[in-house]
C-alpha positions as CSV (number, residue, x, y, z in Angstrom):
1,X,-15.8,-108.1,17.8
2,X,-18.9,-105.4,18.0
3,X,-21.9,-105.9,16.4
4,X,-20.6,-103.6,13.0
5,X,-17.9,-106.5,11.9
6,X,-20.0,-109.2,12.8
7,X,-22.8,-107.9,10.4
8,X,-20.7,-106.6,7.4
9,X,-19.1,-109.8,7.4
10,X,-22.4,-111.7,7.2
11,X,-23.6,-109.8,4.1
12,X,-19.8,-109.8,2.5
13,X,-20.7,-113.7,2.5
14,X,-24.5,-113.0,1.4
15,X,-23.1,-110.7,-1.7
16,X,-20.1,-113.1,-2.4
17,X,-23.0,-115.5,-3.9
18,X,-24.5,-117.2,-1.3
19,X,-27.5,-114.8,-1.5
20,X,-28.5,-117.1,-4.4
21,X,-28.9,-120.2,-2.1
22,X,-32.3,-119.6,-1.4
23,X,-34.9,-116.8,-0.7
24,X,-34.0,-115.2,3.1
25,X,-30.6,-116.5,2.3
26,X,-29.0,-112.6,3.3
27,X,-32.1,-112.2,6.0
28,X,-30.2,-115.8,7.1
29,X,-26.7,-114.6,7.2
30,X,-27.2,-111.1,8.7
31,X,-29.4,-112.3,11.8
32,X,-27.2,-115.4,12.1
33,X,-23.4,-113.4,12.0
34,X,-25.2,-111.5,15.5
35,X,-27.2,-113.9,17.2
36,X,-24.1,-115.8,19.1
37,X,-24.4,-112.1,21.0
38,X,-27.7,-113.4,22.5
39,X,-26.0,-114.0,25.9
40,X,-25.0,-110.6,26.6
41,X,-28.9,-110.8,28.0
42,X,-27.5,-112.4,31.0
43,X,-26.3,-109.0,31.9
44,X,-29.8,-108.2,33.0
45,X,-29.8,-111.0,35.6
46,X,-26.2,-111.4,36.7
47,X,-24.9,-108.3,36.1
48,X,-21.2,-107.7,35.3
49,X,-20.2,-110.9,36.5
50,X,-23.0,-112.9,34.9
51,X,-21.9,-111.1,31.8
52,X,-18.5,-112.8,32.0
53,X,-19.8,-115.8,33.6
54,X,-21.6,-116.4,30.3
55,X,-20.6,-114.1,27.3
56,X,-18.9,-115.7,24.7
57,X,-19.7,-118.9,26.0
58,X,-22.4,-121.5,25.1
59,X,-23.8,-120.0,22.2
60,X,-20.7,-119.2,21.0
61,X,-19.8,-122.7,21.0
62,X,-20.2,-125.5,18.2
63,X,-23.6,-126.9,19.8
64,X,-24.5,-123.8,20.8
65,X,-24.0,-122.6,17.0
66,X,-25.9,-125.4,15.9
67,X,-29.4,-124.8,18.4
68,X,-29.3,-121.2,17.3
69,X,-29.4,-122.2,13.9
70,X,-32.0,-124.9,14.4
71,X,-33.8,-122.3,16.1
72,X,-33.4,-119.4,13.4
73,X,-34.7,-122.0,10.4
74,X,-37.9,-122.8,12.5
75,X,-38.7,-118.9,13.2
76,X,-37.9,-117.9,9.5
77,X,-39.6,-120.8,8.3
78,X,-42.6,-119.8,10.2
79,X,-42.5,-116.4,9.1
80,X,-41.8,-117.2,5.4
81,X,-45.6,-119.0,5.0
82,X,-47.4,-116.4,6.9
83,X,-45.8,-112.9,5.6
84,X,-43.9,-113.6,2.4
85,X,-45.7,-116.6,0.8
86,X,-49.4,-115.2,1.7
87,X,-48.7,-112.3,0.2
88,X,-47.4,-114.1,-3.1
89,X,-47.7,-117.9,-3.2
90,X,-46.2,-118.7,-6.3
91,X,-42.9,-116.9,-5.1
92,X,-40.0,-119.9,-4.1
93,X,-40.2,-121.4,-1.0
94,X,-37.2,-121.0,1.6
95,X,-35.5,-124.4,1.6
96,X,-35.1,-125.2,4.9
97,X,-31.9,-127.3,5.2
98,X,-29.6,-124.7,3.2
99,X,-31.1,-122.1,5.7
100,X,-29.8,-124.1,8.4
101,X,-25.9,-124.4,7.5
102,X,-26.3,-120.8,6.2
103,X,-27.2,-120.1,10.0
104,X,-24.9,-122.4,11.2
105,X,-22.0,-120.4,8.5
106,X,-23.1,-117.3,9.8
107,X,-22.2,-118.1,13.3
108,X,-19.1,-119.9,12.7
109,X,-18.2,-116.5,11.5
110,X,-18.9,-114.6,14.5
111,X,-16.9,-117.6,16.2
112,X,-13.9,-117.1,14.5
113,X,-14.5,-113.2,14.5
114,X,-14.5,-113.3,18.2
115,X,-12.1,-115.6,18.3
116,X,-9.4,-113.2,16.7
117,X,-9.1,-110.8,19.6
118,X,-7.6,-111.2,23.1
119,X,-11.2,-111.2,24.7
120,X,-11.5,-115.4,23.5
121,X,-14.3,-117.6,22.7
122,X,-14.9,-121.3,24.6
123,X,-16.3,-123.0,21.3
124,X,-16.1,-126.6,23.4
125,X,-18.7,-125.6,25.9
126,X,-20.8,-127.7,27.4
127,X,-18.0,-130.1,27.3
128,X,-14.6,-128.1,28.2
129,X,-14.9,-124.1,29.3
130,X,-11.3,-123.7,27.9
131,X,-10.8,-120.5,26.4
132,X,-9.2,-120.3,22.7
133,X,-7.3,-116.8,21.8
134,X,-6.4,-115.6,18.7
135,X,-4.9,-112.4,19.7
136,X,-4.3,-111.0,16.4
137,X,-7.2,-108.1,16.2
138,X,-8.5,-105.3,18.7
139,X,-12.0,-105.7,20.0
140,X,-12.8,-103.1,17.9
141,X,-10.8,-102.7,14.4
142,X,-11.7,-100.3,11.9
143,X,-9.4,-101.5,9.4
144,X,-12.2,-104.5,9.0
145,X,-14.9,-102.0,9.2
146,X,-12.7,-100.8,5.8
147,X,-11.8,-104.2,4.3
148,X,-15.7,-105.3,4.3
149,X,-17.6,-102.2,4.6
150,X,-16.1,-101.3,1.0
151,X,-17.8,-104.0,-1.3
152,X,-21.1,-104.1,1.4
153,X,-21.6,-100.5,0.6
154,X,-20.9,-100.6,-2.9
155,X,-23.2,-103.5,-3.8
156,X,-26.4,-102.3,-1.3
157,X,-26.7,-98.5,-2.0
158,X,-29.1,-99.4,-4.1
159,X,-31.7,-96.8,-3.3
160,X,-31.9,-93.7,-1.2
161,X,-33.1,-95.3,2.0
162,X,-30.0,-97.8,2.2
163,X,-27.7,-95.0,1.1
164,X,-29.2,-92.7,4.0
165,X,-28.3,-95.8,6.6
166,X,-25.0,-95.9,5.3
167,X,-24.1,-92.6,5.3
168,X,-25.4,-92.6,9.3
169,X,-23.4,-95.4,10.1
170,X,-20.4,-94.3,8.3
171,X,-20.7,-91.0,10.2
172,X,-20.7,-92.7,13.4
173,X,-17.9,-95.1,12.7
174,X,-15.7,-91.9,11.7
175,X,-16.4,-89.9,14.7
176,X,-15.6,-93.0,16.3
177,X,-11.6,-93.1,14.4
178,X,-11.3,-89.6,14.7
179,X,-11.9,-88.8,18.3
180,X,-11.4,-92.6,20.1
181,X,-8.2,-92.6,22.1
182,X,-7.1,-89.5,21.1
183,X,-5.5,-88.8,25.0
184,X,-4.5,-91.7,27.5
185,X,-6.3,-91.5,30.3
186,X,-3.9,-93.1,32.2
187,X,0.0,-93.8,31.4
188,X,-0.6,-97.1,30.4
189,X,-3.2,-96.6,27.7
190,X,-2.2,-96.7,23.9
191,X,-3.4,-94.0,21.4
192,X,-4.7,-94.5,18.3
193,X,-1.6,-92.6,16.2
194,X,-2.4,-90.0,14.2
195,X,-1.1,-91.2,10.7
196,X,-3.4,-94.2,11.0
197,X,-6.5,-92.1,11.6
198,X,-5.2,-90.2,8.3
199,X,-5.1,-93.4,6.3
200,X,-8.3,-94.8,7.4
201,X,-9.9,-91.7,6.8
202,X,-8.5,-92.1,2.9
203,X,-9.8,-95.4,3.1
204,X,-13.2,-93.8,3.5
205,X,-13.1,-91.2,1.4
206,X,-12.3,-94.2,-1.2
207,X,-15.5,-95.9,-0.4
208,X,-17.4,-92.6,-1.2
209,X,-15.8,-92.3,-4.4
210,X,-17.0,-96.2,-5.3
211,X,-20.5,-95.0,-4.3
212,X,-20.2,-91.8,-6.5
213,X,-18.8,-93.6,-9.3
214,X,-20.6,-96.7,-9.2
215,X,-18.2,-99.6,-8.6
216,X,-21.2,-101.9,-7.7
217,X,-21.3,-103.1,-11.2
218,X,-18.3,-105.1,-10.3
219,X,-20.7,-108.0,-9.0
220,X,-20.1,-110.5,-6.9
221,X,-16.5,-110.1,-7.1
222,X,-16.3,-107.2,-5.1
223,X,-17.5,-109.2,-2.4
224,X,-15.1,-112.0,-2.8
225,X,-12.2,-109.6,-3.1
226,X,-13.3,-107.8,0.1
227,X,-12.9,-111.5,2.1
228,X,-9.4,-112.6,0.3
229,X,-8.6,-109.2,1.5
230,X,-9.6,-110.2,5.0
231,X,-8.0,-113.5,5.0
232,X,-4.7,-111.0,4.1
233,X,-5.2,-109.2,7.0
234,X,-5.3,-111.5,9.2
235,X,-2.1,-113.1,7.5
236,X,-0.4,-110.0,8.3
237,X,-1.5,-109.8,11.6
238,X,-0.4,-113.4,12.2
239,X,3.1,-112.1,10.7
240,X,3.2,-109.0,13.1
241,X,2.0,-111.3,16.4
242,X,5.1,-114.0,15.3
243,X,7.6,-111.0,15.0
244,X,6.1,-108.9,18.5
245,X,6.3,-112.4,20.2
246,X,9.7,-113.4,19.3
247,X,10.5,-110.3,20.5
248,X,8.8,-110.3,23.9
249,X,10.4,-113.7,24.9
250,X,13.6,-112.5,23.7
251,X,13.2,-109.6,26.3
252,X,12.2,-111.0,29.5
253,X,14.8,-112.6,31.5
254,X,12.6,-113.6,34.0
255,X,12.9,-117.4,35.5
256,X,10.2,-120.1,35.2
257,X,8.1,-118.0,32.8
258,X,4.7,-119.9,32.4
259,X,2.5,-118.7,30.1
260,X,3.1,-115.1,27.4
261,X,1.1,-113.7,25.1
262,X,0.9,-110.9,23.3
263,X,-2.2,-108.8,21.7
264,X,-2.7,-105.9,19.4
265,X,-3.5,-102.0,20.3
266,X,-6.0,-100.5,19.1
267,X,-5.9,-99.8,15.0
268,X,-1.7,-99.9,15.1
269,X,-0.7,-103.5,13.6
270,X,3.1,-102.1,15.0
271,X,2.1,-102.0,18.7
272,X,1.7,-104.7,20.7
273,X,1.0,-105.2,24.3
274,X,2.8,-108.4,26.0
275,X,2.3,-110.1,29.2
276,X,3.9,-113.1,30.8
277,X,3.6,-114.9,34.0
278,X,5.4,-116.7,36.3
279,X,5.1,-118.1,39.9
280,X,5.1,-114.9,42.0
281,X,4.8,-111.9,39.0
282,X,3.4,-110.4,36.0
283,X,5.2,-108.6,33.8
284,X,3.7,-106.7,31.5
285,X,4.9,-104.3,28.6
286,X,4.2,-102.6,25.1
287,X,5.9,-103.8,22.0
288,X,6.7,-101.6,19.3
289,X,8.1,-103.3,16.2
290,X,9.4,-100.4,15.0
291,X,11.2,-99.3,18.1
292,X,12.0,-102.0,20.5
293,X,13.4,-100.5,23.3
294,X,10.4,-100.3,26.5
295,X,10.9,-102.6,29.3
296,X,8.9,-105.2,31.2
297,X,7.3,-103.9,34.4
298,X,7.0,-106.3,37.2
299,X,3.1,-106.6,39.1
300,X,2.6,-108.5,41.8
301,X,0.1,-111.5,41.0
302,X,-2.5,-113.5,42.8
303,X,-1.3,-115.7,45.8
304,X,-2.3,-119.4,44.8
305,X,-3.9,-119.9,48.5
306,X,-6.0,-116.5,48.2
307,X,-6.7,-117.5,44.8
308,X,-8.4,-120.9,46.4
309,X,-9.8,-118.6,48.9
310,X,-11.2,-116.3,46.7
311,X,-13.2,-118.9,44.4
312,X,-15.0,-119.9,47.6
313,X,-17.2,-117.1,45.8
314,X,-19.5,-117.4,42.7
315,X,-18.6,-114.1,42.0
316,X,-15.0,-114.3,42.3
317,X,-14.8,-117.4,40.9
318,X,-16.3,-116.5,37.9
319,X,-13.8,-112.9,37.6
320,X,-10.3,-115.5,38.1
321,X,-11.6,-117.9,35.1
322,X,-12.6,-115.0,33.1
323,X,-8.8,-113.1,33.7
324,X,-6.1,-114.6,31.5
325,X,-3.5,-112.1,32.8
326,X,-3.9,-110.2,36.0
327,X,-2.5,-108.3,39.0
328,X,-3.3,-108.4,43.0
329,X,-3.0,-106.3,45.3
330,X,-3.7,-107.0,49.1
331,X,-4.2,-104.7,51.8
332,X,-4.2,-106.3,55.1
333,X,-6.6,-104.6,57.9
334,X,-6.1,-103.6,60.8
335,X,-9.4,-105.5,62.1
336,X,-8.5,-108.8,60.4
337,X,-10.3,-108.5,57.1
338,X,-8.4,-108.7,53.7
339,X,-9.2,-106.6,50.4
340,X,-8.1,-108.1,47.8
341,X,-8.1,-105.7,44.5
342,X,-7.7,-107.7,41.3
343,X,-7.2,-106.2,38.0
344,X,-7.5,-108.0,34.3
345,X,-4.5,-106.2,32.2
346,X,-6.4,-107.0,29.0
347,X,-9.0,-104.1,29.8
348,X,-10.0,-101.8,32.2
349,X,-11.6,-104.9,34.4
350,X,-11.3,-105.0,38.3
351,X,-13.1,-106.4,41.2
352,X,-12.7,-105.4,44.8
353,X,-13.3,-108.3,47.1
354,X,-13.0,-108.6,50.8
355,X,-12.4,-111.3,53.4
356,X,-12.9,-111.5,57.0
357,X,-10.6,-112.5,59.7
358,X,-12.0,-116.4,58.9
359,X,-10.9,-116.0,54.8
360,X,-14.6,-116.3,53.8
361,X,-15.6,-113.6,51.0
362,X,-17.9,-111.0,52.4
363,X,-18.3,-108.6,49.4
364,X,-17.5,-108.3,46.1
365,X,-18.1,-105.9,43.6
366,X,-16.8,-105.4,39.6
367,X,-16.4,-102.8,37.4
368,X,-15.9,-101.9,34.1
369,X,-13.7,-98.9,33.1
């Protein structure tokens, strides 16, 4: 999930009580719900394919979690005695050890955030690099931004300067509903439909209202409502991804399928997109639950021997592990080289490669979008 999710979730959790743990307790949770995100650094060195050699990987993991935390209770430990406690040393201490599973809560969060969408987390690293998916929310999902921005708001526009954040980040996240896949780009793409854009839009018209009226005086419970209504969700999602998966297998008549899974569009919990994969194909189609009538495409997949050829490469290597689902396309040369274009059907993900006459990779080169 992006950075907005991961954050509001953190304070739903600080507001829900926690808060009262122990001083830093929301400073804890906030910084804790993001840090996981620390590897996206290896961007700067590896570029795209060090970003997916890496991201959601190792500090995304369970010992990963648990350094991070270790890490976070030294540095706000540190910070505590010579900022907050200098300035007023009868204040309350931090307590240490409830900082640390607070850390270590905050980014089990992002974990299981993360591990929700069809991107996947590999929470066994450094000892398995399996990847776990949830597939049962977009990358982005502004129903959540909904679900927990609500009570967040509510219970922190306190005073003008947190109001004025809020109302900038609000701002962007609507611009972001109301103009986001408005148009495919290309015919695959799914749009964001316009009656959901309506709804979400009352959705934060209603959050307005609880600001105007001041429904902070709720408490607590504002905040625990906000996560029940998250577990629900989810528990519809779940419901939807049973129903758009029965009928994707139902559909394909394809022999010696080996693997199918099926993931959400973008901010439509009736759309789904399905793909399934056997021996020589992918197949890959949309799922509508309230019109089930599209058909399963056929893509031609990966050749097992290029494939072995092909993670003679770092690079390459590292784009087949990352791609759950994936298409090939091989253009023989003339001269004796091979390009091999690979595409990951999850996103807009591809990487040209090419091969000389001998099957050794000579080039590669990835992009996004």
């Amino acid at each position: 999930m992006e950075n907005l999710a991961h954050t509001l979730l953190g304070l739903s959790i600080a507001k829900a009580g926690l808060e009262r743990a122990t001083p830093l307790a929301t400073t804890t949770l906030v910084i804790s719900s993001n840090l996981p995100d620390v590897d996206v650094f290896s961007r700067l060195e590896g570029g795209a394919v060090g970003y997916l050699e890496y991201h959601r990987g190792f500090t995304h993991g369970f010992v990963g979690l648990a350094l991070l935390a270790a890490a976070l209770t030294v540095a706000l430990m540190f910070l505590d005695r010579r900022i907050r406690l200098r300035r007023d040393p009868f204040r309350r201490p931090l307590r240490p050890v409830r900082i640390f599973f607070i850390a270590y809560l905050g980014g089990l969060g992002h974990t299981f955030m993360d591990f929700t969408n069809n991107y996947g987390v590999r929470p066994l690293l450094p000892f398995s690099s399996r990847w776990f998916y949830g597939d049962l929310a977009f990358v982005v999902d502004p129903w959540i931004w909904l679900i927990l921005g609500a009570a967040v708001v509510w219970l922190t526009s306190t005073d003008a300067a947190r109001k004025f954040i809020w109302l900038v980040i609000g701002t962007l996240a609507a611009l972001a509903v109301g103009y986001a896949l408005r148009h495919p780009y290309d015919s695959q793409m799914l749009t964001v439909p316009t009656t959901a854009r309506a709804i979400w839009f009352v959705g934060l018209a209603v959050i307005v209202l609880g600001c105007v009226f001041r429904w902070r005086n709720a408490g607590e419970k504002l905040a625990r409502y906000s996560l029940l209504l998250l577990g629900l969700y989810y528990c519809g999602m779940w419901m939807a991804h049973q129903s758009a998966m029965k009928e994707a297998r139902a559909s394909l008549k394809a022999p010696e399928v080996s693997s199918m899974a099926v993931w959400p569009a973008p901010a439509n919990p009736v759309m789904w997109q399905a793909a399934a994969r056997t021996s020589g194909a992918v197949y890959v189609r949309n799922v509508n639950l309230a019109d089930k009538q599209e058909q399963w495409r056929e893509l031609p997949a990966l050749d097992p021997k290029l494939a072995d050829a092909l993670r003679q490469s770092n690079d390459a290597r590292a784009f087949l592990d990352f791609m759950r689902y994936g298409t090939a396309n091989v253009e023989a040369r003339a001269d004796g080289t091979t390009v091999v274009s690979l595409r990951d059907l999850r996103f807009d993900l591809t990487m040209r490669v090419e091969l000389d006459r001998d099957g050794t990779v000579t080039s590669t080169d990835v992009h996004w979008f």
